[in-house]
FIKOLZA-1660 file (N, C-alpha, C; in steps of 0.1 Angstrom, whole numbers, plus 5000, padded with zeros to 4 digits):
% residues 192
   i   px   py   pz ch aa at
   1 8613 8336 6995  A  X  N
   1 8619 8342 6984  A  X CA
   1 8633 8337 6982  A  X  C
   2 8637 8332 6970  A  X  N
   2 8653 8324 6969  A  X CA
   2 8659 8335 6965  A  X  C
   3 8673 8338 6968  A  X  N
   3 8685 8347 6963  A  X CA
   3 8681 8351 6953  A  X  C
   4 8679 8341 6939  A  X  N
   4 8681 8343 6930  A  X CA
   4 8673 8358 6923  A  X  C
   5 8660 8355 6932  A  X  N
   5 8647 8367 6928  A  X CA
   5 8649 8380 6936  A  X  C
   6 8659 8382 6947  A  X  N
   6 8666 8393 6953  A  X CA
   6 8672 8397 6946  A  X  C
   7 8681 8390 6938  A  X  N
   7 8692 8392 6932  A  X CA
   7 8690 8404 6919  A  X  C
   8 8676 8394 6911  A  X  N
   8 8667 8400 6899  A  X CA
   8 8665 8417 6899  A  X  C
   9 8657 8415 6915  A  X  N
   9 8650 8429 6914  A  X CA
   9 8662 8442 6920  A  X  C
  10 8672 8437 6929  A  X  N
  10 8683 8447 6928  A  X CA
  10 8688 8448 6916  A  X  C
  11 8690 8443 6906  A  X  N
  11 8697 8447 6892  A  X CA
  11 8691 8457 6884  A  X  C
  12 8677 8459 6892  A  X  N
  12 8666 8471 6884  A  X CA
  12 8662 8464 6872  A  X  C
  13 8664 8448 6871  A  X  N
  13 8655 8443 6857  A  X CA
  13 8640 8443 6860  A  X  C
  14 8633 8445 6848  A  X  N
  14 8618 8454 6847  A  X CA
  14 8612 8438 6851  A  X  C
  15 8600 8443 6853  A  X  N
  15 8594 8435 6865  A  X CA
  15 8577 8436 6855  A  X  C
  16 8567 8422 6856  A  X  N
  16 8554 8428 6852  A  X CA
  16 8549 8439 6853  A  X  C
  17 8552 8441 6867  A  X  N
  17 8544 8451 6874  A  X CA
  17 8551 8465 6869  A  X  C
  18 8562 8463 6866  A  X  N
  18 8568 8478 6857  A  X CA
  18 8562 8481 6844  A  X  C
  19 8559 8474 6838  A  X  N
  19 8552 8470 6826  A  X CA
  19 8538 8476 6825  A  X  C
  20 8527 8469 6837  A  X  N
  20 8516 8475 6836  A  X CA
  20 8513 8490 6843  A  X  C
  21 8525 8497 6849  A  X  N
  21 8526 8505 6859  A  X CA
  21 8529 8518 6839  A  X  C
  22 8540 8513 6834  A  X  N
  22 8544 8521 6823  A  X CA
  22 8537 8523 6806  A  X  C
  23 8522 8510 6810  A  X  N
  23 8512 8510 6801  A  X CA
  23 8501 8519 6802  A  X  C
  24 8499 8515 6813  A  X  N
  24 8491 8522 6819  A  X CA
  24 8493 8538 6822  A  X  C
  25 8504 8539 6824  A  X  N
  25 8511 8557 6821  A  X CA
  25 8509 8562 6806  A  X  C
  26 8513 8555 6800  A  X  N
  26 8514 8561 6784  A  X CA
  26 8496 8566 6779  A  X  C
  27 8486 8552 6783  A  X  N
  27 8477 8553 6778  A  X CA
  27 8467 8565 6784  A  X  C
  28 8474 8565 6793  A  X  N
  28 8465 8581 6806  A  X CA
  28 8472 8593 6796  A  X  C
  29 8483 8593 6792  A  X  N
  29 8488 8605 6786  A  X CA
  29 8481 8603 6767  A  X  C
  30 8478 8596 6762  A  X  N
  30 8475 8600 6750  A  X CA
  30 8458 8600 6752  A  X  C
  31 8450 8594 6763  A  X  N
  31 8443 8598 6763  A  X CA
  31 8441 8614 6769  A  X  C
  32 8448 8622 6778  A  X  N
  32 8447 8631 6782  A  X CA
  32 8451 8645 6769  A  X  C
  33 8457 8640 6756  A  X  N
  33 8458 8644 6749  A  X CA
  33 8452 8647 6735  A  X  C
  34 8443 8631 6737  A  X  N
  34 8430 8633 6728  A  X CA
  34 8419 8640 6730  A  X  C
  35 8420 8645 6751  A  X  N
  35 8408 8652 6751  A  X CA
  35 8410 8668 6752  A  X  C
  36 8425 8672 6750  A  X  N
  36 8427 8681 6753  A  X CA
  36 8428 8690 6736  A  X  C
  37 8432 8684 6727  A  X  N
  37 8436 8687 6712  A  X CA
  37 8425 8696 6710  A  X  C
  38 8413 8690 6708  A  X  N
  38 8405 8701 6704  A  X CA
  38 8406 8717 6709  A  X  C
  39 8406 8717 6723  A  X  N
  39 8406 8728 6731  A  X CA
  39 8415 8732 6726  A  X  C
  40 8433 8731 6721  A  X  N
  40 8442 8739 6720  A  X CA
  40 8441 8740 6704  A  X  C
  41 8435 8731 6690  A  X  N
  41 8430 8733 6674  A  X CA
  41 8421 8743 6676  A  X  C
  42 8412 8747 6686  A  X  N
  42 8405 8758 6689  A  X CA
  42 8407 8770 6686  A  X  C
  43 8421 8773 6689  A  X  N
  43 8425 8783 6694  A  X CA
  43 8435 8794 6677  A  X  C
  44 8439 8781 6670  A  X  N
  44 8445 8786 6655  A  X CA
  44 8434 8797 6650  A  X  C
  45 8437 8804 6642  A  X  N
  45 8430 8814 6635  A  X CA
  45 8422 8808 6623  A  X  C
  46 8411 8812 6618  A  X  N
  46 8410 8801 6613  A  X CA
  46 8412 8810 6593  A  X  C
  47 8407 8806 6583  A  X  N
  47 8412 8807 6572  A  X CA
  47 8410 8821 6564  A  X  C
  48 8402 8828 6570  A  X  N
  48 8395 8842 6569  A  X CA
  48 8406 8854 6577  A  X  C
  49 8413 8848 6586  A  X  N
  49 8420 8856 6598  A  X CA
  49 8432 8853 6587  A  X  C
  50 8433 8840 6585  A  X  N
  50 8452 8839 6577  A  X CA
  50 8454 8847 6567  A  X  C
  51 8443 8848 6560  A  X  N
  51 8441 8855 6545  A  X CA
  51 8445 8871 6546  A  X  C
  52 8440 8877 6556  A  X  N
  52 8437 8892 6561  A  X CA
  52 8452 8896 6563  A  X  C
  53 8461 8885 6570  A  X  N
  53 8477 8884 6571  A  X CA
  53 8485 8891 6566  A  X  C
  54 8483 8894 6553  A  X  N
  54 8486 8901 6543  A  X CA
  54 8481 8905 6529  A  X  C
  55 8482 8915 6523  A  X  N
  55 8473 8920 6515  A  X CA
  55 8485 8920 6500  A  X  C
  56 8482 8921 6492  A  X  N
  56 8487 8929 6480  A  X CA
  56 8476 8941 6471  A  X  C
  57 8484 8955 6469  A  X  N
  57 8474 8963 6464  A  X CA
  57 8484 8966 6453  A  X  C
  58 8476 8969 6440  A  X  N
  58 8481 8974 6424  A  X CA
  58 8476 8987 6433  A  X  C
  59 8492 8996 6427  A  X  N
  59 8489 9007 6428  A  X CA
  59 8497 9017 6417  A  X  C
  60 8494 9012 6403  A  X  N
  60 8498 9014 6391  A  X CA
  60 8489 9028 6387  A  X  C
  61 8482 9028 6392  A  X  N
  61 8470 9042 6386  A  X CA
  61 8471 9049 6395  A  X  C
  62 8481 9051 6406  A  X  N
  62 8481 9061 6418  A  X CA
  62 8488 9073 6413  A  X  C
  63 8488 9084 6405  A  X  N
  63 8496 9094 6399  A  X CA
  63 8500 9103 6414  A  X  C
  64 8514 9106 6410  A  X  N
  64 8514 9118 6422  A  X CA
  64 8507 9125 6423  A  X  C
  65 8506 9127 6440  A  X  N
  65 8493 9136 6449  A  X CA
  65 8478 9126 6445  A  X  C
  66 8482 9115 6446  A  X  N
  66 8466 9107 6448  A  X CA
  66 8472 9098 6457  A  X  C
  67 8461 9095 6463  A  X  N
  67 8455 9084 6473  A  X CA
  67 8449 9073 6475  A  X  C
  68 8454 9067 6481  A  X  N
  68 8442 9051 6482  A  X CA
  68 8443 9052 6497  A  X  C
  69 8433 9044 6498  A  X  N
  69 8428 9035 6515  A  X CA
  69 8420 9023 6511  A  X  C
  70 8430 9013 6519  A  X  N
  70 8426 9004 6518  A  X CA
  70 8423 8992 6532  A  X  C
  71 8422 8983 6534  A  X  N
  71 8414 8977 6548  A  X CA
  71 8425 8964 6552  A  X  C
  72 8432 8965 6559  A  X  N
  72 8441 8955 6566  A  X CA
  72 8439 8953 6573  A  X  C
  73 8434 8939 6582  A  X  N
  73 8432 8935 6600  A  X CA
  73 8422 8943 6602  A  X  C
  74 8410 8947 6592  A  X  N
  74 8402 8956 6602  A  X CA
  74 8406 8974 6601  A  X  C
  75 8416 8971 6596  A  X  N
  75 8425 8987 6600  A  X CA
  75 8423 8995 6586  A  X  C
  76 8422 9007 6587  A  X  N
  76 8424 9015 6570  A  X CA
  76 8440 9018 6571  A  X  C
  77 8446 9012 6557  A  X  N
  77 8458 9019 6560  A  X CA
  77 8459 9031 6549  A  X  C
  78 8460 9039 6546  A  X  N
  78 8466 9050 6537  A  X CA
  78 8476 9043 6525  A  X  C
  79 8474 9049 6513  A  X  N
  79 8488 9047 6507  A  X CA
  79 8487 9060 6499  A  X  C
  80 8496 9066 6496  A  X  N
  80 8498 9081 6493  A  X CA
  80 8508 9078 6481  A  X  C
  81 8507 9087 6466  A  X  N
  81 8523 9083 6460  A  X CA
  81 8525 9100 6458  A  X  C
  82 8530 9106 6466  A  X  N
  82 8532 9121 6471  A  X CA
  82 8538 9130 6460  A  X  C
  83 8541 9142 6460  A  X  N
  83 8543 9149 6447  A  X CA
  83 8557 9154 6448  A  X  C
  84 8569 9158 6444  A  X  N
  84 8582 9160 6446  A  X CA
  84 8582 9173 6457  A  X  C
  85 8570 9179 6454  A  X  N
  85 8570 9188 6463  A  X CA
  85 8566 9184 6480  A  X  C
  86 8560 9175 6477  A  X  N
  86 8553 9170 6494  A  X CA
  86 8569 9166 6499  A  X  C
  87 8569 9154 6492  A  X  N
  87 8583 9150 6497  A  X CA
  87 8598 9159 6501  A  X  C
  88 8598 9171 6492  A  X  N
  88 8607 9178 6497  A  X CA
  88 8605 9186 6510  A  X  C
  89 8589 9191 6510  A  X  N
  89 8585 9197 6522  A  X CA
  89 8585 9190 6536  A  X  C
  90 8587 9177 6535  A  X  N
  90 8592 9165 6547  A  X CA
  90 8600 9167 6551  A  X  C
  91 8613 9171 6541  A  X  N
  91 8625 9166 6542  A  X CA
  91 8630 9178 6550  A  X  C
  92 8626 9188 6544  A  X  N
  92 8625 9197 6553  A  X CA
  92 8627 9203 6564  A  X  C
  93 8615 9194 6570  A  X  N
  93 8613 9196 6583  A  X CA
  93 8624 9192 6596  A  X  C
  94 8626 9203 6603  A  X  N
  94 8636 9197 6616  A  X CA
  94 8630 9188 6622  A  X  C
  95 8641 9179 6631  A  X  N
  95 8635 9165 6635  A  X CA
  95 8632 9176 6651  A  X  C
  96 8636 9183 6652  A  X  N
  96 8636 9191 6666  A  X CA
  96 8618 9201 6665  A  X  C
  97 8615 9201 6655  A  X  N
  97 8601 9202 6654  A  X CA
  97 8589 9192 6656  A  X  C
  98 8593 9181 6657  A  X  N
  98 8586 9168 6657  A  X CA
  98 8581 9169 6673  A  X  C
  99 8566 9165 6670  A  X  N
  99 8561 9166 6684  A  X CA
  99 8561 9150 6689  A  X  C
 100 8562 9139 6681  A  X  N
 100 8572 9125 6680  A  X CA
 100 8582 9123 6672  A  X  C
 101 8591 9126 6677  A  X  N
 101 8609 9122 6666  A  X CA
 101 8609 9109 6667  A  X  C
 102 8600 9098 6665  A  X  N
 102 8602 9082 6666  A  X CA
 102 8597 9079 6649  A  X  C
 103 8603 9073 6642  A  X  N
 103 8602 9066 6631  A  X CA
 103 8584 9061 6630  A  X  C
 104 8584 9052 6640  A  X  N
 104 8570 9045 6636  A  X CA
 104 8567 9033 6629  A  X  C
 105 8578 9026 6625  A  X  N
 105 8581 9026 6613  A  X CA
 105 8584 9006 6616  A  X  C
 106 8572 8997 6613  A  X  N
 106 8577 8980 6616  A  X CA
 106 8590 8980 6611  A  X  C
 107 8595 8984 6601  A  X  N
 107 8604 8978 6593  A  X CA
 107 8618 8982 6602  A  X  C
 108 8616 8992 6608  A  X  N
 108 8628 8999 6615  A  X CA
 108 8632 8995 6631  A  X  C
 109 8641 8998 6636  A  X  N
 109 8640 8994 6650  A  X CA
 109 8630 9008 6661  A  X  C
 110 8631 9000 6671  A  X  N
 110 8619 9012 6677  A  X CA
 110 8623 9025 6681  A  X  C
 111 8635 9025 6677  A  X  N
 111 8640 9041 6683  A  X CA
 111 8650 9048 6673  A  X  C
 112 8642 9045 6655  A  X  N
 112 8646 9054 6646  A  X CA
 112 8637 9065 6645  A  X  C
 113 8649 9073 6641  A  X  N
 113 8643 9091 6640  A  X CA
 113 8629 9090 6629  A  X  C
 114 8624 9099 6632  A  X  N
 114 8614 9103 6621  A  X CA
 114 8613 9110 6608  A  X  C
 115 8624 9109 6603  A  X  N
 115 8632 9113 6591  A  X CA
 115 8621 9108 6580  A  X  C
 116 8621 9117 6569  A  X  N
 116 8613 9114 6562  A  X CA
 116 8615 9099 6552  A  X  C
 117 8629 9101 6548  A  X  N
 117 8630 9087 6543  A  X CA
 117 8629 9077 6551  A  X  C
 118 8627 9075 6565  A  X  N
 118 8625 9067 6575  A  X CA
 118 8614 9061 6575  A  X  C
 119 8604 9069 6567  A  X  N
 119 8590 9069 6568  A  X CA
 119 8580 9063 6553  A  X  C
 120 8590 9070 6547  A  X  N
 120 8586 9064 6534  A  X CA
 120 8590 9049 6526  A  X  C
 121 8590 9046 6512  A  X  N
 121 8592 9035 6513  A  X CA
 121 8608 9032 6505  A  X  C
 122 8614 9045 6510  A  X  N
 122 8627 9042 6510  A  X CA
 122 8636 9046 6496  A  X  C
 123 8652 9044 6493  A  X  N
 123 8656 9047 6483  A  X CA
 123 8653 9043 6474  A  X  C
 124 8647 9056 6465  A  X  N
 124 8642 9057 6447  A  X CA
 124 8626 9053 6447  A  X  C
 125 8617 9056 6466  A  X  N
 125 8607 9058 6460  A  X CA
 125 8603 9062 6475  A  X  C
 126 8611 9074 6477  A  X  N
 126 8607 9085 6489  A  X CA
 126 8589 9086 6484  A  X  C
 127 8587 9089 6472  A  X  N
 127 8573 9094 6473  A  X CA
 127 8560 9090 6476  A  X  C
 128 8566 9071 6476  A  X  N
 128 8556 9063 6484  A  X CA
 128 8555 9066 6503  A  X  C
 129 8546 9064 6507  A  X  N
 129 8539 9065 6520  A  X CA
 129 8529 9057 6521  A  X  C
 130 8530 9050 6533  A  X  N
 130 8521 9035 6534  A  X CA
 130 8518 9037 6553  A  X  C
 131 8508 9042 6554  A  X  N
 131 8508 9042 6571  A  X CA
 131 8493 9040 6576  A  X  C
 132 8490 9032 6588  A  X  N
 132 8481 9027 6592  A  X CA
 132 8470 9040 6595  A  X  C
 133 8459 9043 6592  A  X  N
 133 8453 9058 6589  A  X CA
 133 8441 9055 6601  A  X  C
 134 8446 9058 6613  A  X  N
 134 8441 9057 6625  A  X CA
 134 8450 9065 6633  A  X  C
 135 8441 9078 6638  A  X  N
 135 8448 9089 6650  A  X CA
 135 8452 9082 6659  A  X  C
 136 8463 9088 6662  A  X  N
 136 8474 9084 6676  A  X CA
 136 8460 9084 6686  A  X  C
 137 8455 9097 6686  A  X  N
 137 8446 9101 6700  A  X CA
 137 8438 9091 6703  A  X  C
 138 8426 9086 6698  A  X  N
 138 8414 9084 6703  A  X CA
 138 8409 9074 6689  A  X  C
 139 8415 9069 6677  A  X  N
 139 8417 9057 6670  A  X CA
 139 8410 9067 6659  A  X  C
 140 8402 9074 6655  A  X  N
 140 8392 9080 6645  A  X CA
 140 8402 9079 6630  A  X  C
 141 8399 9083 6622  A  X  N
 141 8400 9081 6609  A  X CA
 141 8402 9097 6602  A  X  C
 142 8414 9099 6599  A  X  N
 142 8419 9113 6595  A  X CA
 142 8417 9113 6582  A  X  C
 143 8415 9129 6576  A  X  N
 143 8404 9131 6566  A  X CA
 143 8424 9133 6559  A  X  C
 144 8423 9131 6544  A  X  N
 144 8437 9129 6537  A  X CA
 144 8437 9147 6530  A  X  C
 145 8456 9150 6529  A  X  N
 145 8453 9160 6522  A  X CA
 145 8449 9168 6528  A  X  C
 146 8446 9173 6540  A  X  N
 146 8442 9180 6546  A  X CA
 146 8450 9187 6559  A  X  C
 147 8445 9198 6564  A  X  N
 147 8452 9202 6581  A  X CA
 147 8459 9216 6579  A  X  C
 148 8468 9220 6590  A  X  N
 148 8474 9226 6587  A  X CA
 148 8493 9223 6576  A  X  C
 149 8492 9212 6579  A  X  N
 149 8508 9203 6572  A  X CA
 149 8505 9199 6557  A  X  C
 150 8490 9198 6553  A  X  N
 150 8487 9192 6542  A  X CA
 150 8487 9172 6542  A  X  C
 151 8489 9173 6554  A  X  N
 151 8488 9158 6552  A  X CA
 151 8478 9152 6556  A  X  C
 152 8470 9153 6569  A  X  N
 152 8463 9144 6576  A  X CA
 152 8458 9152 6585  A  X  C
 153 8443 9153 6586  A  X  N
 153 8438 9161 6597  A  X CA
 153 8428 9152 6600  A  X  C
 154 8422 9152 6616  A  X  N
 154 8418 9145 6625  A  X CA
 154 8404 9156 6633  A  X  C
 155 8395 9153 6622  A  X  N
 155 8385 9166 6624  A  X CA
 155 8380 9162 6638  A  X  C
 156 8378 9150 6648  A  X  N
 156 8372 9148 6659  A  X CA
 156 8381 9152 6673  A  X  C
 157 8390 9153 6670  A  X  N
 157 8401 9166 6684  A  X CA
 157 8410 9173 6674  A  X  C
 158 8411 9176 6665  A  X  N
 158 8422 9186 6657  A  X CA
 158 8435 9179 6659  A  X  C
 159 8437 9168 6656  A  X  N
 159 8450 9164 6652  A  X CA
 159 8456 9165 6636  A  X  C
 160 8469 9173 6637  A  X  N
 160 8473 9175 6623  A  X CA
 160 8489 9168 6618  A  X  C
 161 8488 9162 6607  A  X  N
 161 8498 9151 6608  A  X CA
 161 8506 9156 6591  A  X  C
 162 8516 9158 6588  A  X  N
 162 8522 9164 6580  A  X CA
 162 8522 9152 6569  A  X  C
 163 8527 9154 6556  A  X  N
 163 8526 9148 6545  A  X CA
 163 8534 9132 6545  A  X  C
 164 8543 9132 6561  A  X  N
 164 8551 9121 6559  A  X CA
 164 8543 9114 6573  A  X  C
 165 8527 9118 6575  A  X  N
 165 8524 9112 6585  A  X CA
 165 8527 9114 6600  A  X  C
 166 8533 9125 6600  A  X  N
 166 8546 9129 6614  A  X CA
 166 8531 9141 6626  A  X  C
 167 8530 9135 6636  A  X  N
 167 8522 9143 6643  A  X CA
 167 8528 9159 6643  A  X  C
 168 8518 9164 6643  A  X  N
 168 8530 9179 6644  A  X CA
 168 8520 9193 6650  A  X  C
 169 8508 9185 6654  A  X  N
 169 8501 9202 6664  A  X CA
 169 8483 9189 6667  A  X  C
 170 8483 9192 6678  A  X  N
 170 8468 9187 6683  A  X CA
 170 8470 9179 6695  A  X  C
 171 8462 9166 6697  A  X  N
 171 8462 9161 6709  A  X CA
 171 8470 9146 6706  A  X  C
 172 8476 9142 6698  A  X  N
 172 8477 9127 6693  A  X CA
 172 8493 9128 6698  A  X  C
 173 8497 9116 6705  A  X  N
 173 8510 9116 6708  A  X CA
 173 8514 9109 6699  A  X  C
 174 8513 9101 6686  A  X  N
 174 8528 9098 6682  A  X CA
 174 8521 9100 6673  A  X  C
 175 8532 9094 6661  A  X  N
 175 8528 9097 6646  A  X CA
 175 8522 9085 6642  A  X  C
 176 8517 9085 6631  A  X  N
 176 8507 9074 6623  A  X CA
 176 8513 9063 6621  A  X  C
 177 8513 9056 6627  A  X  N
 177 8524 9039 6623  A  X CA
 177 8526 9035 6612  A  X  C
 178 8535 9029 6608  A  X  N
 178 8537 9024 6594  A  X CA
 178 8541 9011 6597  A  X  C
 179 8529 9001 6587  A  X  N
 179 8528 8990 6592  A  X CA
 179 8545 8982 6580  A  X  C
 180 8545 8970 6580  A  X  N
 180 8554 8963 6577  A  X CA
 180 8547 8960 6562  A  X  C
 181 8555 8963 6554  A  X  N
 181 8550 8961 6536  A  X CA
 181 8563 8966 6525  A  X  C
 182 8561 8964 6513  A  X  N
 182 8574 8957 6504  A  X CA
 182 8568 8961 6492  A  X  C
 183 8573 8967 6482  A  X  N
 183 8569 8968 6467  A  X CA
 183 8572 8956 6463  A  X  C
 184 8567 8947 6457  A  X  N
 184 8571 8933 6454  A  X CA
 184 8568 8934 6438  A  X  C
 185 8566 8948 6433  A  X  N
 185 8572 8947 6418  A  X CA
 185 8568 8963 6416  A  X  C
 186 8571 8966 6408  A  X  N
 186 8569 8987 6407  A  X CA
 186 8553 8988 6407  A  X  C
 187 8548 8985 6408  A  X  N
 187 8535 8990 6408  A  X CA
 187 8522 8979 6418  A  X  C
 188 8528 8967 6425  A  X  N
 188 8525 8960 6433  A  X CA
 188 8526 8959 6452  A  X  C
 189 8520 8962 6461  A  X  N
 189 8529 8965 6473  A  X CA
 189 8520 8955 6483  A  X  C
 190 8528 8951 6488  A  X  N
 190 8521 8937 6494  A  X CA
 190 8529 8940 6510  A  X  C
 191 8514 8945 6517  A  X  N
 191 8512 8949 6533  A  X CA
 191 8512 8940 6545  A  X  C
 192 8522 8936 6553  A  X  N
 192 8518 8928 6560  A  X CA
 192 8531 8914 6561  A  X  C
% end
Protein backbone atom coordinates (compact mmCIF):
# COMPACT_ATOMS: atom_id res chain seq x y z
CA UNK A 1 0.00 0.00 0.00
CA UNK A 2 1.90 3.49 -1.04
CA UNK A 3 1.30 6.60 1.29
CA UNK A 4 -0.48 8.08 -1.13
CA UNK A 5 -3.73 5.48 -0.79
CA UNK A 6 -3.29 5.97 3.27
CA UNK A 7 -3.33 9.23 2.82
CA UNK A 8 -6.80 9.03 0.50
CA UNK A 9 -8.74 6.94 2.84
CA UNK A 10 -7.81 9.07 6.17
CA UNK A 11 -9.26 12.22 4.38
CA UNK A 12 -12.69 10.19 4.56
CA UNK A 13 -12.77 10.58 0.59
CA UNK A 14 -15.68 8.06 -0.48
CA UNK A 15 -14.41 4.95 -1.62
CA UNK A 16 -16.28 2.31 -4.26
CA UNK A 17 -17.12 0.40 -1.60
CA UNK A 18 -18.96 3.56 0.09
CA UNK A 19 -20.87 3.80 -2.96
CA UNK A 20 -22.20 0.30 -3.20
CA UNK A 21 -22.54 0.13 0.70
CA UNK A 22 -24.90 3.66 0.19
CA UNK A 23 -26.72 2.08 -3.00
CA UNK A 24 -27.51 -0.57 -1.76
CA UNK A 25 -28.97 1.23 1.57
CA UNK A 26 -31.21 3.51 -0.36
CA UNK A 27 -32.58 0.74 -2.56
CA UNK A 28 -33.48 -1.56 0.72
CA UNK A 29 -35.28 1.60 2.03
CA UNK A 30 -37.58 2.40 -1.01
CA UNK A 31 -38.11 -0.97 -1.42
CA UNK A 32 -39.11 -1.43 2.25
CA UNK A 33 -41.42 1.40 1.44
CA UNK A 34 -43.08 0.03 -1.57
CA UNK A 35 -44.00 -2.87 0.45
CA UNK A 36 -45.11 -1.18 3.29
CA UNK A 37 -47.54 1.83 1.47
CA UNK A 38 -50.26 -0.21 0.89
CA UNK A 39 -50.58 -1.48 4.58
CA UNK A 40 -50.39 2.23 5.89
CA UNK A 41 -53.12 3.73 2.23
CA UNK A 42 -55.11 1.00 4.05
CA UNK A 43 -55.74 2.59 6.87
CA UNK A 44 -57.29 6.38 5.37
CA UNK A 45 -61.07 6.33 5.61
CA UNK A 46 -62.27 5.79 2.56
CA UNK A 47 -64.92 8.24 0.58
CA UNK A 48 -68.24 7.24 2.31
CA UNK A 49 -66.52 7.87 5.91
CA UNK A 50 -65.16 11.50 4.50
CA UNK A 51 -68.56 12.50 3.28
CA UNK A 52 -70.46 11.59 6.77
CA UNK A 53 -67.64 14.30 8.16
CA UNK A 54 -70.04 16.74 7.98
CA UNK A 55 -73.46 17.24 7.18
CA UNK A 56 -75.53 20.36 6.04
CA UNK A 57 -79.31 20.42 7.08
CA UNK A 58 -82.08 23.18 5.63
CA UNK A 59 -83.92 23.92 8.50
CA UNK A 60 -86.08 26.75 6.98
CA UNK A 61 -89.53 24.82 7.73
CA UNK A 62 -88.54 24.20 11.39
CA UNK A 63 -91.29 26.66 13.10
CA UNK A 64 -90.90 27.15 16.90
CA UNK A 65 -91.53 24.03 19.06
CA UNK A 66 -90.71 21.65 16.04
CA UNK A 67 -88.13 19.22 15.59
CA UNK A 68 -85.81 17.39 13.39
CA UNK A 69 -83.45 14.32 13.75
CA UNK A 70 -81.16 13.79 11.69
CA UNK A 71 -78.11 10.96 11.22
CA UNK A 72 -74.39 12.05 11.72
CA UNK A 73 -71.46 9.36 12.06
CA UNK A 74 -74.06 6.87 12.61
CA UNK A 75 -75.39 9.11 15.52
CA UNK A 76 -79.05 10.87 15.65
CA UNK A 77 -78.48 14.23 16.40
CA UNK A 78 -81.61 16.41 17.54
CA UNK A 79 -82.19 19.83 16.12
CA UNK A 80 -84.96 21.67 18.00
CA UNK A 81 -85.93 25.58 16.98
CA UNK A 82 -87.56 26.04 20.67
CA UNK A 83 -90.41 28.38 21.60
CA UNK A 84 -89.55 31.87 23.62
CA UNK A 85 -91.08 30.10 26.28
CA UNK A 86 -88.73 26.86 26.31
CA UNK A 87 -85.90 29.12 26.10
CA UNK A 88 -86.87 31.26 28.86
CA UNK A 89 -87.68 28.21 31.06
CA UNK A 90 -83.75 27.25 30.58
CA UNK A 91 -82.67 30.29 31.44
CA UNK A 92 -84.18 29.87 34.29
CA UNK A 93 -82.91 27.25 35.72
CA UNK A 94 -80.18 27.42 38.58
CA UNK A 95 -76.86 26.01 37.45
CA UNK A 96 -76.85 24.66 41.19
CA UNK A 97 -79.87 22.45 40.07
CA UNK A 98 -77.95 20.76 37.34
CA UNK A 99 -77.28 17.21 38.03
CA UNK A 100 -74.18 18.03 35.28
CA UNK A 101 -73.14 21.92 35.40
CA UNK A 102 -70.70 20.98 32.39
CA UNK A 103 -71.60 22.82 29.06
CA UNK A 104 -71.13 19.73 26.78
CA UNK A 105 -70.69 21.77 24.34
CA UNK A 106 -67.47 20.90 21.10
CA UNK A 107 -67.52 24.43 20.51
CA UNK A 108 -66.70 25.37 24.20
CA UNK A 109 -63.81 24.43 26.44
CA UNK A 110 -64.40 21.39 28.60
CA UNK A 111 -65.18 22.94 31.74
CA UNK A 112 -67.96 25.59 30.62
CA UNK A 113 -71.04 25.91 32.70
CA UNK A 114 -74.17 24.66 31.42
CA UNK A 115 -75.85 27.86 30.91
CA UNK A 116 -78.37 27.80 28.60
CA UNK A 117 -76.81 30.10 26.03
CA UNK A 118 -73.88 27.74 26.46
CA UNK A 119 -75.87 25.24 24.93
CA UNK A 120 -77.62 26.69 22.32
CA UNK A 121 -76.55 28.17 19.24
CA UNK A 122 -75.72 31.33 20.71
CA UNK A 123 -76.38 35.17 20.42
CA UNK A 124 -79.68 36.04 18.38
CA UNK A 125 -80.51 32.40 18.08
CA UNK A 126 -80.78 31.09 21.81
CA UNK A 127 -83.81 29.12 20.27
CA UNK A 128 -81.71 26.86 18.18
CA UNK A 129 -80.50 23.54 20.05
CA UNK A 130 -78.36 20.99 18.08
CA UNK A 131 -77.30 17.97 20.44
CA UNK A 132 -76.27 14.52 19.75
CA UNK A 133 -79.77 12.59 20.81
CA UNK A 134 -78.17 9.54 22.54
CA UNK A 135 -78.65 9.06 26.60
CA UNK A 136 -75.67 9.79 28.77
CA UNK A 137 -76.81 6.25 30.46
CA UNK A 138 -76.78 3.29 28.37
CA UNK A 139 -76.66 5.10 24.57
CA UNK A 140 -80.73 4.57 23.75
CA UNK A 141 -82.56 7.19 21.91
CA UNK A 142 -84.73 9.79 24.00
CA UNK A 143 -88.32 10.17 22.99
CA UNK A 144 -88.33 14.53 22.13
CA UNK A 145 -90.76 16.91 23.98
CA UNK A 146 -91.23 14.82 26.52
CA UNK A 147 -90.41 13.91 30.55
CA UNK A 148 -90.74 15.62 33.34
CA UNK A 149 -88.56 19.07 31.94
CA UNK A 150 -90.39 18.91 28.65
CA UNK A 151 -87.41 18.23 26.85
CA UNK A 152 -86.12 14.72 26.47
CA UNK A 153 -87.18 11.64 28.09
CA UNK A 154 -85.28 8.30 28.01
CA UNK A 155 -88.24 5.77 28.31
CA UNK A 156 -85.56 2.65 28.75
CA UNK A 157 -84.13 3.80 32.56
CA UNK A 158 -86.18 7.23 33.06
CA UNK A 159 -83.69 9.61 32.15
CA UNK A 160 -85.23 13.21 31.88
CA UNK A 161 -83.28 15.96 30.11
CA UNK A 162 -84.74 19.59 30.14
CA UNK A 163 -85.47 21.68 26.94
CA UNK A 164 -81.70 22.86 26.76
CA UNK A 165 -80.72 19.05 26.82
CA UNK A 166 -79.32 19.51 30.57
CA UNK A 167 -79.68 15.99 32.51
CA UNK A 168 -81.84 16.86 35.42
CA UNK A 169 -83.49 13.50 37.30
CA UNK A 170 -82.82 9.68 36.32
CA UNK A 171 -79.80 7.49 35.87
CA UNK A 172 -77.67 9.42 32.99
CA UNK A 173 -74.63 11.30 34.27
CA UNK A 174 -74.05 14.08 31.93
CA UNK A 175 -76.04 16.00 29.62
CA UNK A 176 -76.65 15.32 25.88
CA UNK A 177 -73.51 16.53 23.99
CA UNK A 178 -73.51 19.12 21.54
CA UNK A 179 -71.61 18.22 18.73
CA UNK A 180 -69.47 21.00 16.71
CA UNK A 181 -71.88 22.83 13.99
CA UNK A 182 -72.37 26.57 12.48
CA UNK A 183 -75.47 28.21 10.77
CA UNK A 184 -73.69 28.81 7.63
CA UNK A 185 -76.72 30.99 6.41
CA UNK A 186 -80.22 31.57 8.51
CA UNK A 187 -81.84 28.72 7.57
CA UNK A 188 -78.76 26.30 6.72
CA UNK A 189 -76.63 24.56 9.61
CA UNK A 190 -73.81 22.55 8.68
CA UNK A 191 -72.81 19.70 11.65
CA UNK A 192 -69.60 18.65 12.02
Amino acid sequence: MSEHDTHSETLGEPTRRDFLYLTTGMAGVVGAVSVAWPFIDQMRPDASTLALASIEVNVGALEPGMSLTVKWRGKPVFIRNRTQQEVEEANAVPLSDLKDPVARNANLPADAEAKDIDRSAGEGKENWIVMIGSCTHLGCVPLGQAGDFGGWFCPCHGSHYDTAGRIRKGPAPQNLAIPTFTFTSDTVITIG
